[in-house]
C-alpha positions as CSV (number, residue, x, y, z in Angstrom):
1,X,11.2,-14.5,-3.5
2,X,11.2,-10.9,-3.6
3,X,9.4,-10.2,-0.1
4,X,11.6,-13.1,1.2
5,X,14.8,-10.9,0.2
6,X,13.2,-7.8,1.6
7,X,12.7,-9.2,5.1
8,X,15.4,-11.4,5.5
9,X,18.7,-10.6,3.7
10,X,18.2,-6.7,2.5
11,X,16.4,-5.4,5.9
12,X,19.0,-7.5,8.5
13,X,21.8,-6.1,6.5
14,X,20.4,-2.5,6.7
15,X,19.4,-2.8,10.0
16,X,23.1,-3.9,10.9
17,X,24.9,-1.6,9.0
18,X,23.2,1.7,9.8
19,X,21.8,3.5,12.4
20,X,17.8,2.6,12.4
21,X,14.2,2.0,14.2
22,X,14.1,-1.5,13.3
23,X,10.9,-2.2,15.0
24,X,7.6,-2.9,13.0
25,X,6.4,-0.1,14.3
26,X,9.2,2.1,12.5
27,X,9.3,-0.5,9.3
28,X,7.8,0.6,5.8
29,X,7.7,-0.3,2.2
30,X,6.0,1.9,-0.7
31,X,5.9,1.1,-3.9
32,X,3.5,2.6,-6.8
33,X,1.4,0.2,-9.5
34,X,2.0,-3.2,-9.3
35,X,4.9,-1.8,-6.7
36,X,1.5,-1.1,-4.6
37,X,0.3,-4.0,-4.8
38,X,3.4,-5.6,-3.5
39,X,3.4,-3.2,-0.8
40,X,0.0,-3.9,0.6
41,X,0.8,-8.1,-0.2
42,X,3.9,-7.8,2.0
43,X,2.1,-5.6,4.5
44,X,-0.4,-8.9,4.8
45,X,2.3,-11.0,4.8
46,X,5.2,-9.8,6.8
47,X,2.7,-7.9,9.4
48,X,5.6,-8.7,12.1
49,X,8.1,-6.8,9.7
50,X,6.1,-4.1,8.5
51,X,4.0,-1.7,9.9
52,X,3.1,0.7,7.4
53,X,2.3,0.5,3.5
54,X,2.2,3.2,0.9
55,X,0.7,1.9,-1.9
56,X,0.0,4.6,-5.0
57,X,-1.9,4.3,-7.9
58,X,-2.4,0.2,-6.5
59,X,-2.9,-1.6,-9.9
60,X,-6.0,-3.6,-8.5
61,X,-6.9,-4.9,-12.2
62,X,-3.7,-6.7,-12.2
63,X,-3.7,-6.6,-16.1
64,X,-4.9,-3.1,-18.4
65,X,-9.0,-3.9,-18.7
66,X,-11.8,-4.1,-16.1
67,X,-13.9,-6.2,-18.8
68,X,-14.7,-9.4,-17.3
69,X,-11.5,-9.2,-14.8
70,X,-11.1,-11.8,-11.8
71,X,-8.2,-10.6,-10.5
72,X,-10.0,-7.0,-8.9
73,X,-12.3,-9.7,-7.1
74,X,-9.4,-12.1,-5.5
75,X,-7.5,-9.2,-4.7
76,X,-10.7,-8.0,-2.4
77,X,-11.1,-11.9,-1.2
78,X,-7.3,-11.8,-0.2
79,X,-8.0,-8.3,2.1
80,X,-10.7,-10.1,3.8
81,X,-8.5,-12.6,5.1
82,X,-5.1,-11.1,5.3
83,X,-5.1,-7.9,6.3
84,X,-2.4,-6.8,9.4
85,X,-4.4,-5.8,12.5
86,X,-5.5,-2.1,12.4
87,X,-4.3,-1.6,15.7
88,X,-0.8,-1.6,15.1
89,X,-0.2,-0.9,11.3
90,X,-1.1,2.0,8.9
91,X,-1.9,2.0,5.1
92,X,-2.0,4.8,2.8
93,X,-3.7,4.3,-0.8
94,X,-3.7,6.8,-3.4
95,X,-5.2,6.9,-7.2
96,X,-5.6,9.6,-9.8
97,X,-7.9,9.2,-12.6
98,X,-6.4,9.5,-16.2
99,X,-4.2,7.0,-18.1
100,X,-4.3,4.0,-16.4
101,X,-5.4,5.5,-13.1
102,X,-8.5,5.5,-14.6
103,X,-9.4,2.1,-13.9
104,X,-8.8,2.5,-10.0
105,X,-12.0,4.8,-8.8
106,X,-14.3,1.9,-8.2
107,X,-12.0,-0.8,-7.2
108,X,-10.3,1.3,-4.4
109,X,-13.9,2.0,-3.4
110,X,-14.5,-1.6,-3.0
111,X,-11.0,-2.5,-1.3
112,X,-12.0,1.0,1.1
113,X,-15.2,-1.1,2.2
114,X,-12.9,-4.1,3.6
115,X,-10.7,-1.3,5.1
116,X,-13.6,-0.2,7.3
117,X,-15.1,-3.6,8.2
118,X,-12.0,-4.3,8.9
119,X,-11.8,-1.7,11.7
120,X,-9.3,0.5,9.6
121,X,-9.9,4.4,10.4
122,X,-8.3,7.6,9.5
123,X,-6.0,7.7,12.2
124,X,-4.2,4.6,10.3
125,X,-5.5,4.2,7.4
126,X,-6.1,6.8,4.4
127,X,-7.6,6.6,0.4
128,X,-6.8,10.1,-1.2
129,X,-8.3,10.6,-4.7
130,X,-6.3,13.3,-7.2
131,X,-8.7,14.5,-10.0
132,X,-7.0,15.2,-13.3
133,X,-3.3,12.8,-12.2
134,X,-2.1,9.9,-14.4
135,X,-0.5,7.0,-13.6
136,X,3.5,8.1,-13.7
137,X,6.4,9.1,-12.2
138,X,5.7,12.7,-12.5
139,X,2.9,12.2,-10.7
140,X,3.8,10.0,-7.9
141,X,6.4,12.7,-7.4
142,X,4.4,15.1,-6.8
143,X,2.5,13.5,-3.8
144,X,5.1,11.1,-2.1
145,X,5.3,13.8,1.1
146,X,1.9,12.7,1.7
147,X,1.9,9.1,2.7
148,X,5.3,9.8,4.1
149,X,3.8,12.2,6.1
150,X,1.6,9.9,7.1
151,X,3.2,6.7,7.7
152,X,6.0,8.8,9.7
153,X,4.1,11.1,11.6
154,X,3.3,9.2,15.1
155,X,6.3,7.2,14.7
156,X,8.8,10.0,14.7
């Protein structure tokens, strides 16, 4: 329900009452935690709405333990199947690795193999790793320029 909002009440109302790039190519959403797993869902799902994804600190374990976790493992399965066509969209991930960041260094390795087999590169796709950040605000805050930076750059 929430995507459904997103793309068809909240962005047609935004798009008609401002000034914007409406096209997918100038289309983004962001969102940190379980907000990046949302991000890189409705990237896979709305791939004519959206053409970029910032998704920071992505919660891949989907609960707070990797012990004997499904969820890391049908996240992975989804990607396979679902993931937007590298040729025309752009995804930024991000992870630190204290709190619960600390459970994200080998998943995002696993979802950056799918990014490559599934002809994702640098020039639209990028991983960054921060040593020593935790999963908050404070950090998140600190690096939003980047996938901004990103995501905007050859759009602009």
């Amino acid at each position: 329900m929430y995507l459904k909002f997103l793309t068809s009440e909240l962005k047609p109302f935004i798009d008609k009452a401002f000034s914007t790039k409406n096209d997918v190519a100038n289309t983004f959403i962001a969102g940190s935690s379980m907000g990046g797993l949302i991000s890189m869902y409705a990237i896979c799902e709305y791939p004519l709405v959206f053409g970029g994804a910032a998704c920071i600190s992505t919660h891949w374990p989907g609960t707070f333990s990797s012990d004997k976790n499904p969820i890391p493992n049908a996240f992975i399965k989804y990607l396979k199947k679902n993931l937007p066509n590298p040729k025309t969209h752009k995804i930024y991930f991000d992870y630190g690795d204290k709190t619960l960041d600390s459970l994200y260094p080998t998943l995002q390795k696993g979802v950056d193999k799918i990014m490559k087999e599934k002809g994702f590169t640098n020039k639209n796709w990028i991983t960054k790793f921060f040593p020593g950040k935790d999963h908050s605000e404070a950090s998140w805050h600190e690096r939003f320029h980047i996938p901004l930076e990103f995501l905007l750059g050859s759009s602009q």
